[in-house]
Backbone as a ProteinNet text record, in pm:
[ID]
protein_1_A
[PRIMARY]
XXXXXXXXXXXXXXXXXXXXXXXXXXXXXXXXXXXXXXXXXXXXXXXXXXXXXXXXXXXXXXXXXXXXXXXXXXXXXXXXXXXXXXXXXXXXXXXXXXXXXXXXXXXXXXXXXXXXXXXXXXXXXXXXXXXXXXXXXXXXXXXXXXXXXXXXXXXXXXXXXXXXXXXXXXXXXXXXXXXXXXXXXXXXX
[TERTIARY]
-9929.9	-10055.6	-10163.4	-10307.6	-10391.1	-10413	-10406.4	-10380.2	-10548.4	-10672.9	-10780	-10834.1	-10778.2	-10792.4	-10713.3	-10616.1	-10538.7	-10647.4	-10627	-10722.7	-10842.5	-10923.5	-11024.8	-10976.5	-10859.3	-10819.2	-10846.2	-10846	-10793.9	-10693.1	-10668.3	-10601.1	-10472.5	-10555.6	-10465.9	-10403.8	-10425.4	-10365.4	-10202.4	-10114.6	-9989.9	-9897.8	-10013.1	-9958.6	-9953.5	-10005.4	-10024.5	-9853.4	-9816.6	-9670.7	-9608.4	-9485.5	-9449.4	-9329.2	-9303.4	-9230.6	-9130.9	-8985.3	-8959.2	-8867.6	-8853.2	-8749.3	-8693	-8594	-8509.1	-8480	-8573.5	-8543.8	-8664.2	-8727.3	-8864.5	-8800.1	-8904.1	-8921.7	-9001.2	-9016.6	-9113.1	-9101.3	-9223.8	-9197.8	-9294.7	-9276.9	-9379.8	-9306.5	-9418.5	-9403.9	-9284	-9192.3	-9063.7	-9179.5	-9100.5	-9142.9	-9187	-9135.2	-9196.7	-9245.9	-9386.6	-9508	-9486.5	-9414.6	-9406.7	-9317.6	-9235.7	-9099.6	-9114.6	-9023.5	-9058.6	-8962.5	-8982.5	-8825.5	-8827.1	-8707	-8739.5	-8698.2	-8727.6	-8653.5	-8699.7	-8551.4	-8552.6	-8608.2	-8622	-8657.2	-8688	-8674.6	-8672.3	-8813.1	-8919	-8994.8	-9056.7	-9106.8	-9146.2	-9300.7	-9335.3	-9517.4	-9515.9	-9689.5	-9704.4	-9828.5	-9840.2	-10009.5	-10063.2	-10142.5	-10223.5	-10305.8	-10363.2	-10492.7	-10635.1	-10727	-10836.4	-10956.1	-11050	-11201.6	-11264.7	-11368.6	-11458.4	-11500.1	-11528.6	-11631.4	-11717.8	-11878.9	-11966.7	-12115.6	-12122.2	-12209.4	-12366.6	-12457.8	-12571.8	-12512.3	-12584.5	-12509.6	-12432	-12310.7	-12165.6	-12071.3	-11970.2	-11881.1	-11731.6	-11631.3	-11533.3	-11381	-11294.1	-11149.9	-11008.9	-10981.7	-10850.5	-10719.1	-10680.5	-10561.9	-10564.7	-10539.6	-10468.4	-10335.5	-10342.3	-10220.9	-10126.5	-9994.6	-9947.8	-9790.6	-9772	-9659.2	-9567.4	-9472.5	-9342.6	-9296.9	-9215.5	-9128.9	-9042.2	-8922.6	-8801.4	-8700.8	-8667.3	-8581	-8491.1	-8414.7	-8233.6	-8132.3	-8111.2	-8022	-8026.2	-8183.4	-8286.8	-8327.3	-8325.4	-8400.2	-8510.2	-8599.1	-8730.7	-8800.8	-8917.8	-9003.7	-9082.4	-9085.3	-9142.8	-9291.1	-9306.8	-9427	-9544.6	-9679.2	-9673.8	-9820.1	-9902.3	-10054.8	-10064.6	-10214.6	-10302.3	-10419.5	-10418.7	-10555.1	-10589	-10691.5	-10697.7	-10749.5	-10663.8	-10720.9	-10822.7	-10944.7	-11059.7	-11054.6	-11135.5	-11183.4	-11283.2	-11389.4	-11524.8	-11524.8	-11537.6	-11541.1	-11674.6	-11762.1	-11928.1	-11945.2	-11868.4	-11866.4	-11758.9	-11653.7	-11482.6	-11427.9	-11433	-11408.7	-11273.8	-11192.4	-11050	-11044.3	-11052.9	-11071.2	-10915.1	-10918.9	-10813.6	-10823.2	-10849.6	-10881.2	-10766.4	-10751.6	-10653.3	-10652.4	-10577.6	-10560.2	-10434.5	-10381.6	-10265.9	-10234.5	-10184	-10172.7	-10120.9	-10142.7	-10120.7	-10315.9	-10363.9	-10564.7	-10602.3	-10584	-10655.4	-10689.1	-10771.3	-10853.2	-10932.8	-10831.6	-10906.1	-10984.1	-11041.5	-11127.9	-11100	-11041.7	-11000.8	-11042.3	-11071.1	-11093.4	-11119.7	-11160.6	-11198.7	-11218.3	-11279.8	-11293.6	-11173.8	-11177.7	-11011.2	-11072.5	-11021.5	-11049.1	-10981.4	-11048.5	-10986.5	-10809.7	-10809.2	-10616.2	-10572.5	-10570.5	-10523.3	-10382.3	-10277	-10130.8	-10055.6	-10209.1	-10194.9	-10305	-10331	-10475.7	-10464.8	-10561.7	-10546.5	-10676.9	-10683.8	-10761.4	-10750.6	-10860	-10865.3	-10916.8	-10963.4	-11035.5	-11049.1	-11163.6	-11164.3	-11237.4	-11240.5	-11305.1	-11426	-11515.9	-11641.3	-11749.9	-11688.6	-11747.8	-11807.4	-11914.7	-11961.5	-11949.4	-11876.1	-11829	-11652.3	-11621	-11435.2	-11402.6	-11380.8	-11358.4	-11301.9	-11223.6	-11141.2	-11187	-11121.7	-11154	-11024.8	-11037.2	-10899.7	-10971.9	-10850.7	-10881.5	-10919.5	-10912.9	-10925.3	-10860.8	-10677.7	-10613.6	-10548.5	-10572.2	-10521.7	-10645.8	-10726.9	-10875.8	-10850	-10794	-10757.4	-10647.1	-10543.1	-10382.7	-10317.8	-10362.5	-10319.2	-10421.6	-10505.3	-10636.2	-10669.7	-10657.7	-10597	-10782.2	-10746.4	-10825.6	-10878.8	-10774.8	-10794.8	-10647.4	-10694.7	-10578.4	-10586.4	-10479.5	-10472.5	-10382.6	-10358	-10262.3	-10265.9	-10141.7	-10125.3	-10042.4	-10080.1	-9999	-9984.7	-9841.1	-9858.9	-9726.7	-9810.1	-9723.6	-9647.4	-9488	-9399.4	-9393.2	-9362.3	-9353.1	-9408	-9367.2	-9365.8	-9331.2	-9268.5	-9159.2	-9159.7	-9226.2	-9131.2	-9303.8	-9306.9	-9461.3	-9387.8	-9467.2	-9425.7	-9549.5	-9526	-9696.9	-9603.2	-9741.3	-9720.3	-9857.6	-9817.7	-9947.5	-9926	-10036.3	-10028.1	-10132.3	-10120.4	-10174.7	-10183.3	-10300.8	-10316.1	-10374.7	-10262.1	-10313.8	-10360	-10438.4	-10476	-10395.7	-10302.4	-10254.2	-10230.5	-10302	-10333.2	-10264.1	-10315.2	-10248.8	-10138.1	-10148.1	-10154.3	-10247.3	-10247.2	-10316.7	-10343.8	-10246.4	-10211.8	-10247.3	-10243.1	-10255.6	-10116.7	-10078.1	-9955.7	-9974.7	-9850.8	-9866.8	-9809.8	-9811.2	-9702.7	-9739.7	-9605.3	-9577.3	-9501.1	-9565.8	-9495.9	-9455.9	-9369.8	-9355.5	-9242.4	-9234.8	-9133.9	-9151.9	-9101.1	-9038.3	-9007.9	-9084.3	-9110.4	-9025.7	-8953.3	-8941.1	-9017.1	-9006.9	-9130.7	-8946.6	-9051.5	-8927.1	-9001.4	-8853.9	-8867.5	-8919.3	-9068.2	-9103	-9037.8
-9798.8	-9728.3	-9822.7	-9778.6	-9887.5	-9877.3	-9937.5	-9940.8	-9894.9	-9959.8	-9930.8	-9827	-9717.8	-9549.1	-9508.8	-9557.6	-9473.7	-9440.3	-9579	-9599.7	-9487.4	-9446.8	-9406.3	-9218	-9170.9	-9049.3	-8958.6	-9052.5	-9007.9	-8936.6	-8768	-8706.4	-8673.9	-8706.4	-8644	-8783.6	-8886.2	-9062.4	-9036.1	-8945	-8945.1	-8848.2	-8763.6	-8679.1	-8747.2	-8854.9	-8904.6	-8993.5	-8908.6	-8923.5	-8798.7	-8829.5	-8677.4	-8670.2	-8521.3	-8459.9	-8313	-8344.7	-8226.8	-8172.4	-8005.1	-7969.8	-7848.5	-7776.1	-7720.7	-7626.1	-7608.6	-7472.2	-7419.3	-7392.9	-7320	-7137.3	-7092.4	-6925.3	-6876.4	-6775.6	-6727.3	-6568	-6499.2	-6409	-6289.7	-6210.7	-6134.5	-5961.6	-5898.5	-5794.2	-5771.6	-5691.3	-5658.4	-5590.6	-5568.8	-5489.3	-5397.3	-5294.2	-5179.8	-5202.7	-5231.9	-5316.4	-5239.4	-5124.5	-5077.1	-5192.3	-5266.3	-5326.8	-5475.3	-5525.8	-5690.2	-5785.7	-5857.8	-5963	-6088.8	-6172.6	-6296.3	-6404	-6470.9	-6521.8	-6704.4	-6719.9	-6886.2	-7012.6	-7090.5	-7157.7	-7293.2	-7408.7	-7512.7	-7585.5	-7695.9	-7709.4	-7844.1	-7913.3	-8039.9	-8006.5	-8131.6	-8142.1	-8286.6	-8294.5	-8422.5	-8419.9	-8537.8	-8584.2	-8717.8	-8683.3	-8870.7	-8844.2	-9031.3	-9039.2	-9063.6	-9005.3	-9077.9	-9085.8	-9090.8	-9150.9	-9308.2	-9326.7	-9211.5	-9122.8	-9006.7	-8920	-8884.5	-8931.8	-8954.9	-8800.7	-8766.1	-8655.4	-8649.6	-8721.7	-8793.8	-8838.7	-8781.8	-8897.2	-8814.1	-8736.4	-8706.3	-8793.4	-8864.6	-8934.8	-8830.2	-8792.5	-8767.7	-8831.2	-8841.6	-8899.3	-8763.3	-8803.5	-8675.2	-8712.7	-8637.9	-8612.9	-8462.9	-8496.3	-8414.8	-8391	-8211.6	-8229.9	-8073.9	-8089.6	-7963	-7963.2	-7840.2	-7803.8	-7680.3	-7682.6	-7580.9	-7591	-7445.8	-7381.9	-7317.9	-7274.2	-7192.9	-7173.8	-7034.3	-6974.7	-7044.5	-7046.2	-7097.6	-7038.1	-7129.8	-7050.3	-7026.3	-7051.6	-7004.3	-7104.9	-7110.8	-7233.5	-7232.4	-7111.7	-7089.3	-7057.7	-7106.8	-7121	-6992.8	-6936.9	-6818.3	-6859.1	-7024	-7004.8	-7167	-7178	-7285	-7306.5	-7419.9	-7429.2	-7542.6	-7587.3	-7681.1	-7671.5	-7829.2	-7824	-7971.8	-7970.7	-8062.6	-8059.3	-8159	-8162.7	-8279.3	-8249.8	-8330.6	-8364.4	-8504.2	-8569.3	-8608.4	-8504.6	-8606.3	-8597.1	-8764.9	-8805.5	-8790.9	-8790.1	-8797.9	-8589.7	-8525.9	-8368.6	-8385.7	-8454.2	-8404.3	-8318.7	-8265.2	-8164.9	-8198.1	-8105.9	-8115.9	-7986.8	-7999.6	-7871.3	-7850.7	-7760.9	-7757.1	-7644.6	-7707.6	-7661.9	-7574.2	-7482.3	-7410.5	-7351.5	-7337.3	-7227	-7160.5	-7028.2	-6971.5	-6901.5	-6924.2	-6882.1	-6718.2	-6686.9	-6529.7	-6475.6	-6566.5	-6535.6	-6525.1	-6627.3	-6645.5	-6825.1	-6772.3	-6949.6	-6925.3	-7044.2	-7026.3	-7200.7	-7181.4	-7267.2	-7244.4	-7375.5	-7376.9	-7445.1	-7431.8	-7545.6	-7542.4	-7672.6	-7670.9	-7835	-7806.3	-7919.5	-8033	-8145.2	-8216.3	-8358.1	-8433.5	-8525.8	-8671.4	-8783.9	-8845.4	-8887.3	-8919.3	-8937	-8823.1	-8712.1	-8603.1	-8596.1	-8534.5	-8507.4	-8338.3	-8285.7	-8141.3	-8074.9	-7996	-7951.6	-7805.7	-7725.6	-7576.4	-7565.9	-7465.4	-7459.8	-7301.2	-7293.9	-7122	-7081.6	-6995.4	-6881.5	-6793.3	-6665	-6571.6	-6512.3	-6345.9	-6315.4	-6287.3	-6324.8	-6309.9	-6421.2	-6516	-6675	-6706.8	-6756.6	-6876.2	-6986.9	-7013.5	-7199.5	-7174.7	-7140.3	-7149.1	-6994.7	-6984.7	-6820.2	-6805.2	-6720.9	-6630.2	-6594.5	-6618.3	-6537.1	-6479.4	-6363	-6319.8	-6217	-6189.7	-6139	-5975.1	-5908.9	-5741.4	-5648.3	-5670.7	-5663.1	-5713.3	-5801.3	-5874.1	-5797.6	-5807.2	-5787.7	-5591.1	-5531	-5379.5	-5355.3	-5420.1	-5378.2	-5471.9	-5615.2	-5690	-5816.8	-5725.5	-5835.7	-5934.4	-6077.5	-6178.4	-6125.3	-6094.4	-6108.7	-6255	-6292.5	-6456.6	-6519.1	-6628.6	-6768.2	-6804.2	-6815.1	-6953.7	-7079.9	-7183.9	-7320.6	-7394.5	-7391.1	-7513	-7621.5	-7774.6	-7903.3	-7933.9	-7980	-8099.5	-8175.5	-8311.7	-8417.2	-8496	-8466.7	-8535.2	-8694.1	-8766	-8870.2	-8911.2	-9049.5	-9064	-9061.4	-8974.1	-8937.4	-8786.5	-8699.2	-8566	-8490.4	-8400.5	-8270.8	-8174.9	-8076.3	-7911.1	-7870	-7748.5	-7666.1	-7480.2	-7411.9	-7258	-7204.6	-7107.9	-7064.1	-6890.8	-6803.4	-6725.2	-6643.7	-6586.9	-6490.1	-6390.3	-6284.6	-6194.5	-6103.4	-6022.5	-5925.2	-5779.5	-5716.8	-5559.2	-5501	-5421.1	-5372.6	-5261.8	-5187.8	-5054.7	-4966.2	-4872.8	-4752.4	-4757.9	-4897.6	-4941.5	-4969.4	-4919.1	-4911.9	-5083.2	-5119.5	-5249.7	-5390	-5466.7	-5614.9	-5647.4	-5701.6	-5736.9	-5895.3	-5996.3	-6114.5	-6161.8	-6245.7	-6317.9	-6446.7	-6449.3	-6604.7	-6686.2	-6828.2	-6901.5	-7024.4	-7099.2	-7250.2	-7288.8	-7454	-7528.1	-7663.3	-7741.6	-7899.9	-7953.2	-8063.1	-8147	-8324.8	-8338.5	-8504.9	-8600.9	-8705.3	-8786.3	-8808.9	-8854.5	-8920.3	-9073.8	-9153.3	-9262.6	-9288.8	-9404.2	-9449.4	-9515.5
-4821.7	-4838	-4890.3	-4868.1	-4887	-5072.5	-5130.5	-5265.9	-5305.4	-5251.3	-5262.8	-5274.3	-5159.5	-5107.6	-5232.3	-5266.4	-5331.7	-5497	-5557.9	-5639.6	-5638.7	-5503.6	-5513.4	-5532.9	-5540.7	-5528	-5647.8	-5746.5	-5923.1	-5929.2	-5967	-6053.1	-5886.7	-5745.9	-5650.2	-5625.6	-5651.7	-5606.8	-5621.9	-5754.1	-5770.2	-5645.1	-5573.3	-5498.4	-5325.4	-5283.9	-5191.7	-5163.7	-5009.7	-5007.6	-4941.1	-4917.9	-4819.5	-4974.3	-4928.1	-5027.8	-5023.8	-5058.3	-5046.9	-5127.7	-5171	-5299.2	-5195.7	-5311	-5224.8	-5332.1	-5436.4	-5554.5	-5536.1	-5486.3	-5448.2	-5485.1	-5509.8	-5546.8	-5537.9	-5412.6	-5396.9	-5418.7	-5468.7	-5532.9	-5471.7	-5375.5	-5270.9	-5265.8	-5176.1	-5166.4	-5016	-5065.1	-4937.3	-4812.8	-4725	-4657.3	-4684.1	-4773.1	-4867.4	-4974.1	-4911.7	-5016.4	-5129	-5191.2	-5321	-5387.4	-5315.9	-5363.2	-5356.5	-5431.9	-5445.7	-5377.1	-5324.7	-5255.4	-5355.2	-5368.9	-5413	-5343	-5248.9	-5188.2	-5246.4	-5275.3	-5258.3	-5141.3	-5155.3	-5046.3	-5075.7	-4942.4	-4920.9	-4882.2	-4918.8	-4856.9	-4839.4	-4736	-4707.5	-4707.4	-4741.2	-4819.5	-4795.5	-4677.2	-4617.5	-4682.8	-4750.8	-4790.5	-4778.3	-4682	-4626.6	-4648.5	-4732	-4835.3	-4682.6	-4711	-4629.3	-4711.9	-4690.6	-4753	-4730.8	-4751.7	-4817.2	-4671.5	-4788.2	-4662.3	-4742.7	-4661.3	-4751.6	-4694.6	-4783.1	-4736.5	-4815.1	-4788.6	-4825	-4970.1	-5092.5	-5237.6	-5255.9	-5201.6	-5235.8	-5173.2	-5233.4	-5182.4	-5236	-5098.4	-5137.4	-5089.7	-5191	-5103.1	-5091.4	-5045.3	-5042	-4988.6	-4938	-4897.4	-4769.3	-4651.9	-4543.8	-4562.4	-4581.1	-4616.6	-4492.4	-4520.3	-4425	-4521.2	-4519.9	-4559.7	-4449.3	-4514.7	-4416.8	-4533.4	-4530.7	-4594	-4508.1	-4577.6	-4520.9	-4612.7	-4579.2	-4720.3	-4663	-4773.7	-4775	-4687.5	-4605.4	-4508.8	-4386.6	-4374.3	-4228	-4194	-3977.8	-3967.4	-3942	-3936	-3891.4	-4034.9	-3997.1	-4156.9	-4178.2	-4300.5	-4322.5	-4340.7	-4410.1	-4472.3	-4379.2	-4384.2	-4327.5	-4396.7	-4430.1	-4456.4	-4396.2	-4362.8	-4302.5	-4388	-4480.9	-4531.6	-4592.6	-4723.6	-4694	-4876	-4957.4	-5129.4	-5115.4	-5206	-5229.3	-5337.4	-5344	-5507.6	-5508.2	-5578.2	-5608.5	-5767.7	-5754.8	-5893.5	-5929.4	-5905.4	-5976.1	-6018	-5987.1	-6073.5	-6111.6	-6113.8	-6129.8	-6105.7	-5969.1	-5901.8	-5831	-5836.1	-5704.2	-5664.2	-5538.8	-5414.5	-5380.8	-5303.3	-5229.2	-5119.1	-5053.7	-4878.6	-4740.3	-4753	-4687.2	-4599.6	-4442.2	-4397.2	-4397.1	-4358.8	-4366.5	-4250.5	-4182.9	-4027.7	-4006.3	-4120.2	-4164.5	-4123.9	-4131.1	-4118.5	-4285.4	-4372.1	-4496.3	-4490.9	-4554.9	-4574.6	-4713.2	-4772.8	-4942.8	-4925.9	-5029.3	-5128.5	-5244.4	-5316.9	-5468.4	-5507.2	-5641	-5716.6	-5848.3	-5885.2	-6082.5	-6074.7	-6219.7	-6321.3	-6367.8	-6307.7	-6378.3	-6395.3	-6489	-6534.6	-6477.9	-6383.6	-6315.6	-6350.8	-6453.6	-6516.1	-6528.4	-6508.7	-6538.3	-6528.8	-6543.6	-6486.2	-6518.7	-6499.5	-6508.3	-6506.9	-6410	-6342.3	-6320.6	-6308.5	-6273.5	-6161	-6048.4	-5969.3	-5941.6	-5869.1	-5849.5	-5758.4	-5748.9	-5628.9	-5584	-5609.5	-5621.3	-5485.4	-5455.1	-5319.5	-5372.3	-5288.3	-5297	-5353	-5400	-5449.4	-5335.6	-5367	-5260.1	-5257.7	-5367.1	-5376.4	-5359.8	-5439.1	-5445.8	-5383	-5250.3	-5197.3	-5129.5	-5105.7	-4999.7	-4936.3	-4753.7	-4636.2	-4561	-4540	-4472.3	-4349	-4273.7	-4175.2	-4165.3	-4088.7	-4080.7	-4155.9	-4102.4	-4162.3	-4270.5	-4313.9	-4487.1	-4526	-4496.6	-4588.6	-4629.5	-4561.2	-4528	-4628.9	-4583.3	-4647.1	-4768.2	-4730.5	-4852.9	-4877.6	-4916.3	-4975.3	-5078.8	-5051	-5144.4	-5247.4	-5358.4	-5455.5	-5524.3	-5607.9	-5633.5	-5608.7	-5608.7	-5597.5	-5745.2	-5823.9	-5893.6	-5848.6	-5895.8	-5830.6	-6002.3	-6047.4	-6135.3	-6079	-6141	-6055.6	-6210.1	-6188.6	-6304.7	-6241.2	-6285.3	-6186.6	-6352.4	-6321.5	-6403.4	-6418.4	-6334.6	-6307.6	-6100.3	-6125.2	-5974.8	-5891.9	-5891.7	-5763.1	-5776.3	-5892.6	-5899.1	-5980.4	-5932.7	-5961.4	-5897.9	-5929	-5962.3	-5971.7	-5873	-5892.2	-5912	-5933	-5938.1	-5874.9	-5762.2	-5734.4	-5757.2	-5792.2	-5804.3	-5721.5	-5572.4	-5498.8	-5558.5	-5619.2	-5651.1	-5535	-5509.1	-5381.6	-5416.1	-5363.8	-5380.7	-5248.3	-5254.8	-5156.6	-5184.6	-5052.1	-5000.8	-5041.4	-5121.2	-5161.3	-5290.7	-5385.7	-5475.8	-5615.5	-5712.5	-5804.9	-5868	-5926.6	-5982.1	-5842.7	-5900.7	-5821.9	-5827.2	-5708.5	-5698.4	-5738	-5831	-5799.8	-5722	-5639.9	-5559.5	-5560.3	-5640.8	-5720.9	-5610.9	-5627.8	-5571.9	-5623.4	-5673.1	-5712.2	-5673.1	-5731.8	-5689.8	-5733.2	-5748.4	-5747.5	-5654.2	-5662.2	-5538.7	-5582	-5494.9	-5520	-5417	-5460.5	-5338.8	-5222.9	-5109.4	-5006	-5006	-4988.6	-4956.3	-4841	-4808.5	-4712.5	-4638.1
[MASK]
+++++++++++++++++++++++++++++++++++++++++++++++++++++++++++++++++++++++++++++++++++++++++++++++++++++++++++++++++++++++++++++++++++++++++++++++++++++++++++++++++++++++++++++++++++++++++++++

């Protein structure tokens, strides 16, 4: 990797690398959205550094990133994203750019300090900077309210995040959470 790009990443430079764990827990609504499933699961996480991308005096670097998941046991993946984490160092901002092939597309983000090794990001519906978009139906039956995402990166080879989907679903009083985390080890290049 170009040591330079990397350098220019800050708090996302430790996450640049493919990656995968195999204690993942994900924590969602069953089929009978009254009811909860927990299903375990396995997952690979690709992140390539690019930058700069320069947008008149904003300069940002990141990471393209895509993940797969699949419960334990199964060879077809339940879960999948396409997106893309940002770093602009001149606000200290880290984004995190998503789609979900379910029809949601978040925008996350927050405040983190270039050395960081533990960050929180968010995103709520209706923001015009950090926001949720979902489709007809998500937006109808299980309407992502906010995102949170905690990272905290252990060492170099090994981070762990938790995300927490807060859904409003239909004909439900309460917000459902649906938790997701896991442990990640790096793979050898």
């Amino acid at each position: 990797m170009d040591q330079k790009l990397i350098e220019n990443l800050g708090p996302l430079a430790p996450l640049a690398g493919t990656w995968e764990g195999d204690k993942g827990d994900d924590t969602a609504p069953d089929e009978d959205p009254k009811e909860t499933e927990i299903n375990k699961f396995r997952e690979r996480l690709v992140l390539d550094p690019f930058g700069p991308v320069n947008n008149h005096a904003q300069t940002l670097y990141g990471l393209r990133y895509s993940t797969t998941a699949w419960r334990l046991g199964e060879e077809g993946p339940f879960h999948e994203e396409l997106g893309y984490w940002l770093w602009d160092s001149a606000e200290k901002q880290v984004t995190k750019c998503f789609l979900v092939p379910r029809g949601v597309a978040v925008i996350a983000g927050g405040t983190v300090e270039p050395d960081a090794k533990e960050f929180n990001l968010s995103a709520d519906v209706g923001s015009e900077t950090y926001g949720i978009c979902s489709n007809l139906f998500l937006d109808r039956e299980f309407k992502t309210v906010r995102f949170e995402l905690k990272v905290t990166v252990h060492d170099a080879n090994s981070f762990s995040y938790e995300e927490d989907t807060q859904l409003k679903i239909k004909g439900q009083e309460n917000l459902f959470h649906h938790i997701d985390k896991n442990t990640l080890k790096r793979k050898p290049s």
